[in-house]
N, C-alpha and C positions, 0 to 999 in steps of 0.2 A: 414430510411430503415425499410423495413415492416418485424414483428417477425415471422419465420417458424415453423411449426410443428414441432419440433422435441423431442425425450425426453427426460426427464430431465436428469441431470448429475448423478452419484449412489452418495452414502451417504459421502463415502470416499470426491470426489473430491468438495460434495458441502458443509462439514461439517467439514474437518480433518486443511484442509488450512486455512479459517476462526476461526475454534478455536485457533487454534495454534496462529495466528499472536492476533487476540484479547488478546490473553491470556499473551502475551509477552506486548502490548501496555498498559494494565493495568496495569501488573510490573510497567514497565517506568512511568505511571501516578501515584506508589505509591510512587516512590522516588522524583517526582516532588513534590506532595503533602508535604510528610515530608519536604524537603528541603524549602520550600516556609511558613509551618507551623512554622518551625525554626527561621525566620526574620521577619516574620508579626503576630505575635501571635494574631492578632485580627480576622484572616481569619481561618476557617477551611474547609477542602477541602478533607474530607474523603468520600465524597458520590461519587466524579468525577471517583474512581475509578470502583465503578460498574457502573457506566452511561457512561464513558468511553467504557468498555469492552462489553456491551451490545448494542449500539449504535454501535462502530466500527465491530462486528459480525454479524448485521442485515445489514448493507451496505455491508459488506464482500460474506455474502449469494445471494444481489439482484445480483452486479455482477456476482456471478458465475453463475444465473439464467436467465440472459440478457443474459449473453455470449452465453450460450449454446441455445439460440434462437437468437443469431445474431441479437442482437440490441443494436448497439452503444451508450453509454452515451455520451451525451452533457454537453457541460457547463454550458446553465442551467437547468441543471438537477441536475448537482453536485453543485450551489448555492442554489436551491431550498433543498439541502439535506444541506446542511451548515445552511439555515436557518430555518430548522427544528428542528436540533438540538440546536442551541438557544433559540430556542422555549421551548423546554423540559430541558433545562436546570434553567431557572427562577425559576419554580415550584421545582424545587430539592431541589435549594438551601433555601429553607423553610421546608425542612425536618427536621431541628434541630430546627427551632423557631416555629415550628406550623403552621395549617393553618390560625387559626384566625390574624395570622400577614398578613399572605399572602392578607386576602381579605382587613384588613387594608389598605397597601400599594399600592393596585388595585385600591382603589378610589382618592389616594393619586394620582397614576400617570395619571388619567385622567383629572385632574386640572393642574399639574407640569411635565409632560413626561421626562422632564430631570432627576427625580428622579428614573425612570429606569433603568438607569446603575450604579448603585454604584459600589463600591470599590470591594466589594468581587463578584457581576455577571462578572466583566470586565477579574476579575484574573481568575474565573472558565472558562470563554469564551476562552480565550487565551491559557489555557489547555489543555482543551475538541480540540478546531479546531487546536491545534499542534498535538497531537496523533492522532485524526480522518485523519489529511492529511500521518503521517507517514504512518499510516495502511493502507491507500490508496496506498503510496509509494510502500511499501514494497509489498503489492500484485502483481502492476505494474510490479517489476524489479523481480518477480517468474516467472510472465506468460510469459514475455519476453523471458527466459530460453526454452519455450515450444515448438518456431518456429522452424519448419523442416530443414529452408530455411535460417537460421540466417548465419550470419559470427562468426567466431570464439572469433573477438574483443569484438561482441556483447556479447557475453556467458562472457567473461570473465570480461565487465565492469557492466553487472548485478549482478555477484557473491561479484565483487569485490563494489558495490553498499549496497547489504544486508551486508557484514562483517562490510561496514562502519555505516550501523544505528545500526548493533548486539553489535558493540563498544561502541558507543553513549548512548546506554540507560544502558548499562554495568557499564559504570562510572557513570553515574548518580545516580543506582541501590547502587551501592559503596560508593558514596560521601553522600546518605543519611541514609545508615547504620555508616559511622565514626560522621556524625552529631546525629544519636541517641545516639550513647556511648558517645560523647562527652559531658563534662558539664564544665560549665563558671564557676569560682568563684571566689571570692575574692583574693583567693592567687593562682589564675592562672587554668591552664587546669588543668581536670580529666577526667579520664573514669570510666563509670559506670560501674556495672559488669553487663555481656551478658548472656542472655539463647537462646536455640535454638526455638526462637517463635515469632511469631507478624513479624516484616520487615526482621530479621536476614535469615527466609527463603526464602525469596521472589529473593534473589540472585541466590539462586537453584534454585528455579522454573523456573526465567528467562533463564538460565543457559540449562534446562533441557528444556524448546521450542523450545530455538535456536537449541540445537541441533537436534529438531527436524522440523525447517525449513530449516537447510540446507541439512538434511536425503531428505527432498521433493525437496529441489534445484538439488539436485543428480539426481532423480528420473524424474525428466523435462527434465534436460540434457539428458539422458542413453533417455528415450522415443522418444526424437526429433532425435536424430541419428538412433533408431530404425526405427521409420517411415522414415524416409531419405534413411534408405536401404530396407526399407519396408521386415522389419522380423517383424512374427508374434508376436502378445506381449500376453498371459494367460490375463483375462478383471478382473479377482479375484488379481493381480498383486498391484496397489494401495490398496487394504485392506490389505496383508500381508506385504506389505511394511510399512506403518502405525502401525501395530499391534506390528510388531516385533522391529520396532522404539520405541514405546513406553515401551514396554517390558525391551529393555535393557537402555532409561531412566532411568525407577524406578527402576532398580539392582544397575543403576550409584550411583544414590540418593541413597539406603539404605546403598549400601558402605560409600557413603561421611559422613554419618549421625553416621555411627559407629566406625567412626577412630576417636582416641580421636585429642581433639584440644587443644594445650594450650595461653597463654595467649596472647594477639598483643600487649599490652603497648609497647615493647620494640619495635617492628615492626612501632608503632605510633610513636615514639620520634625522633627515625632514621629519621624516614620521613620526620619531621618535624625543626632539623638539616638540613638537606639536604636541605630544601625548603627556610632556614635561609642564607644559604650557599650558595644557587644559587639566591636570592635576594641581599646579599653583593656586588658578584661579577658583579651581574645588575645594580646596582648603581655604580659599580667603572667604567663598560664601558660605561656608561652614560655621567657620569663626564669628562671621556678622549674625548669623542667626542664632548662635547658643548666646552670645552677648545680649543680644534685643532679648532673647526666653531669660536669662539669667535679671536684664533687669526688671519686666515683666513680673517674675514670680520672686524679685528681690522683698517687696511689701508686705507679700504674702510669709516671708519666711522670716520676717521682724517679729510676727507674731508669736513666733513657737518660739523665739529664741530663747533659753535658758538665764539667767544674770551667773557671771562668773563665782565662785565661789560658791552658790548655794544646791548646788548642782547633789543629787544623791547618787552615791558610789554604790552599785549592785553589790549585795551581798555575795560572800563569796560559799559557793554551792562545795561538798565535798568532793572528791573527786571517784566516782563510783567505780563501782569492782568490777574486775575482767568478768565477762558472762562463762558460765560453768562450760567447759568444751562439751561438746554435743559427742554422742557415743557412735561410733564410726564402724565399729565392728555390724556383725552381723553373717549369718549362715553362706555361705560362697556359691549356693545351688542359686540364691536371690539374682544375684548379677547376671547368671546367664539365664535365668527366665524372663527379666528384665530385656535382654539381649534379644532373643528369640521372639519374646512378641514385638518390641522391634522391626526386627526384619522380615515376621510374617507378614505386619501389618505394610510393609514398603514392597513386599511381594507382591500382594495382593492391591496394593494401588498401581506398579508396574503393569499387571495383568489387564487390571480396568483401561491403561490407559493405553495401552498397544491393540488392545478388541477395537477399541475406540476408531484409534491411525487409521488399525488393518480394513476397518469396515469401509472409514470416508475414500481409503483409497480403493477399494474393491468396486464402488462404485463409482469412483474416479474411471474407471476403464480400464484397470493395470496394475496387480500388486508386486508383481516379481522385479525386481531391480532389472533383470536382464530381456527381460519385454517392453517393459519402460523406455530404457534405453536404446535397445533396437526402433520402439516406435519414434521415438526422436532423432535417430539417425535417416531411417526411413524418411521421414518427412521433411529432413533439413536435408536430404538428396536431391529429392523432390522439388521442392523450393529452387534448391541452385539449377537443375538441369532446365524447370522453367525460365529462370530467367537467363539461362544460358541462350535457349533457344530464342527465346525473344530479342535480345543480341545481336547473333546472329542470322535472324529473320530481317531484323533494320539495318544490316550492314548488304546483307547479300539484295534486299530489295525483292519483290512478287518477280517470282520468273513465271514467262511466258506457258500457260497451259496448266500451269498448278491450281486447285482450287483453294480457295482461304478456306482456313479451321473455322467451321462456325462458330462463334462463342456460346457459352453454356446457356443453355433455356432457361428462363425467369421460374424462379420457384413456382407452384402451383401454389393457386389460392389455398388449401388445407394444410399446407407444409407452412406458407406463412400464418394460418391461424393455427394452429399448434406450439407455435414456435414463441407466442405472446402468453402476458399473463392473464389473470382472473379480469382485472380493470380493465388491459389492452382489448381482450374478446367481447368485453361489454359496450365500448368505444366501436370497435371493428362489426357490430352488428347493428348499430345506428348509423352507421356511415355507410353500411350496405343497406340500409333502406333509403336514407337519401340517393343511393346510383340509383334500387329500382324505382322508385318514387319519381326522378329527373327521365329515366326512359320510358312511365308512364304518360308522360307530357307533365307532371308538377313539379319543377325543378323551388329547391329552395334559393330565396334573393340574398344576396351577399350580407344586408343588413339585417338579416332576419331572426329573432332567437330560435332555439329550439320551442319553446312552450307556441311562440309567435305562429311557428309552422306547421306546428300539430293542429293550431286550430282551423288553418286554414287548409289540413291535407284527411284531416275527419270527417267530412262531405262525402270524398271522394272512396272512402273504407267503410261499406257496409256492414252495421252491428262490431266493430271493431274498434270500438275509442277509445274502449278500456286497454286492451292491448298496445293503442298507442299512446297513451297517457302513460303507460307503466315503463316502455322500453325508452319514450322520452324523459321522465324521472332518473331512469336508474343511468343514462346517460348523463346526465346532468350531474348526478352524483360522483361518476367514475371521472368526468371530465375537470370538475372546478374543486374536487376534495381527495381526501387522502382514504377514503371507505373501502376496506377490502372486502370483496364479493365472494361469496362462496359458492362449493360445485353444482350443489342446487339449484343454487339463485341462477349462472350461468344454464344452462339447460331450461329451465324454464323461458329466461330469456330469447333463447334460442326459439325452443316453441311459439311463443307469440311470434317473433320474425316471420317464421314459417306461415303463420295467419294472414299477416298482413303483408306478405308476400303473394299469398293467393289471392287475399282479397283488394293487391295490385293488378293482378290480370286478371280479373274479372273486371275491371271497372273499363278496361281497356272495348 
């Protein structure tokens, strides 16, 4: 699909949703890390959480920048991004031993390529493309919520989709704060003592996105039925929705932060009774049901049983000869042709898959990292001085003589039909013959099908029924099924509209 002109999204909807969900993925990839740091002490994995957050936000952004130019991501687009960020993760993980390791190991893996993945690239890899796909997830089952046209099911197994990865990284977030307090020793469990710092907060912050993704799941939903009945929506609507989300976040936080806390030992012990107590009781239904299976199939295994003594002893087999060592040798030019096509062939998938990146982001709006970045500084400037202003517009109050800023003009009818898909423009030109149809004096009745209205609005459309037969069909089609329309088909569409458009004011 070729990208349109269109422009870009404002700051809110291409900057507020990608932080937000980055910002929650990093949590979760901070309690992975500890948790993972806790059993493999040979691994450290504290850099995954900004390579994480900043990788899953720079994907978060191309999306919303595709989108709003109508260009569908493929799948390999999305492996070419998979294997980008593998790419960038190799080099991280020498952030703690240095580069001079790094170029070590570089000449190392062009002799040994197997020496590439060691222990600790395999565990950061396995990290990084968990969170990178959640972050994916979770944008998916947002935008979802967005559809005009969705069913009801739909709404609610996206919401009920987010609550369940908002849970998931919850516990995880939990399980590796009782693993920091906790400590092993010789004479059994302890808890350390706690301050409010380092992972201890990372709960609230988690805590305090979510609530501010499902503020934005709210805000999709309330939008999509607005467009559905097409009431006008304020376009400053998303900033103060964000603004004041966030607002009463951080009051949540300072409250949380100032209520005293006292100690969880005893909260831990319970627990851990409890978990004593529902393992006993695992093992006794364990026990009761291989006893019931064992006497069950006890009848069954009377049958096979052998009589003592007459039992035949397997003969005894010789015991066979080591296999002849295989010849190892061979010409030395082998191994490095071996080598080289190797590496050409990792060359040349490198290539394919950077053309790939460099394309989606070219027409993402932005390949240079330092354009990128300017354009995100720009527009989070922008963002704050708005809401700076707005601020202090409500503080200082309309002074005497000033005129109010008009708010921005409602898009033009053709800016909102361009801005819809194949389905939506096929819907958006049925529903514009019911306006002119209702201003020719034949409004349609609330109980009325489409098929019901056409028969009763075919009178009134000279030589025109076909026309109206076809754009009432293909309405029907786009309205109650999943048929995608093509550019043809729309355009033809279009034309008959234009018929019985005319052959609205003529009847007038």
């Amino acid at each position: 699909m070729s990208p349109k002109a269109t422009p870009p999204p404002n700051g809110t909807a291409l900057f507020f949703r990608p932080l937000v969900i980055s910002g929650m993925v990093a949590c979760i990839t901070s309690g992975w890390v500890t948790v993972l740091e806790r059993f493999l002490p040979f691994w450290q994995g504290g850099y995954l959480v900004l390579l994480t957050g900043l990788v899953t936000l720079e994907t978060l952004v191309v999306d919303q920048r595709l989108r709003a130019r109508h260009v569908r991501r493929s799948l390999p687009a999305r492996l070419a991004e998979a294997a980008v960020l593998l790419l960038l993760l190799k080099p991280a993980t020498y952030l703690r031993r240095g580069w001079a390791a790094l170029g070590r190991d570089a000449r190392r893996w062009l002799a040994q390529p197997a020496t590439f993945l060691d222990a600790e690239y395999v565990i950061g890899a396995l990290v990084l493309l968990t969170m990178w796909l959640l972050a994916v997830e979770i944008a998916v089952h947002l935008r979802a919520l967005e559809d005009p046209y969705g069913l009801p099911q739909d709404r609610a197994w996206g919401i009920a989709a987010l609550k369940d990865r908002f849970v998931m990284g919850a516990v995880v977030l939990l399980m590796a704060v009782g693993l920091q307090r906790l400590e092993v020793g010789g004479t059994g469990l302890a808890l350390r003592p706690t301050s409010v710092s380092g992972l201890v907060l990372h709960p609230m912050l988690y805590v305090g996105l979510g609530l501010l993704l499902f503020g934005q799941a709210r805000l999709a939903i309330l939008r999509a039925g607005w467009e559905r009945n097409e009431v006008p929506v304020a376009p400053e609507l998303g900033r103060r929705w964000a603004g004041w989300g966030v607002l009463f976040v951080l009051g949540v936080s300072a409250l949380a932060l100032l209520l005293p806390a006292g100690n969880t030992a005893l909260g831990l012990y319970l627990f851990a009774w409890l978990a004593l107590l529902a393992t006993l009781v695992a093992q006794v239904v364990l026990f009761l049901l291989f006893a019931l299976l064992f006497l069950l199939l006890a009848p069954c295994l009377a049958l096979f049983r052998v009589p003592g003594g007459q039992g035949l002893r397997p003969p005894r087999l010789p015991t066979p000869p080591p296999p002849p060592a295989e010849a190892t040798g061979g010409p030395p030019w082998l191994l490095y042709l071996r080598l080289t096509l190797f590496w050409v062939i990792v060359a040349v998938a490198l290539f394919l898959v950077l053309r790939t990146y460099w394309r989606e982001r070219r027409l993402a709006g932005g390949w240079r990292l330092w354009e990128v970045l300017l354009g995100w500084w720009r527009a989070l400037r922008a963002w704050l001085g708005r809401w700076r202003r707005g601020v202090t517009l409500r503080r200082r109050g309309p002074v005497e003589g000033e005129e109010p800023t008009p708010s921005p003009s409602r898009r033009t009818w053709w800016s909102r039909w361009r801005a819809r898909t194949a389905r939506e423009r096929v819907r958006r030109l049925y529903l514009a013959l019911l306006r002119r149809a209702a201003q020719a004096g034949h409004p349609r009745r609330p109980a009325e099908t489409p098929y019901e209205y056409a028969a009763g609005l075919a009178p009134y459309l000279a030589d025109e029924e076909e026309a109206l037969a076809a754009l009432t069909r293909a309405f029907v089609e786009a309205r109650y099924s999943r048929r995608e329309f093509r550019a043809e088909e729309v355009r033809r569409l279009r034309r008959l509209w234009r018929r019985l458009r005319a052959a609205l004011i003529r009847s007038l």
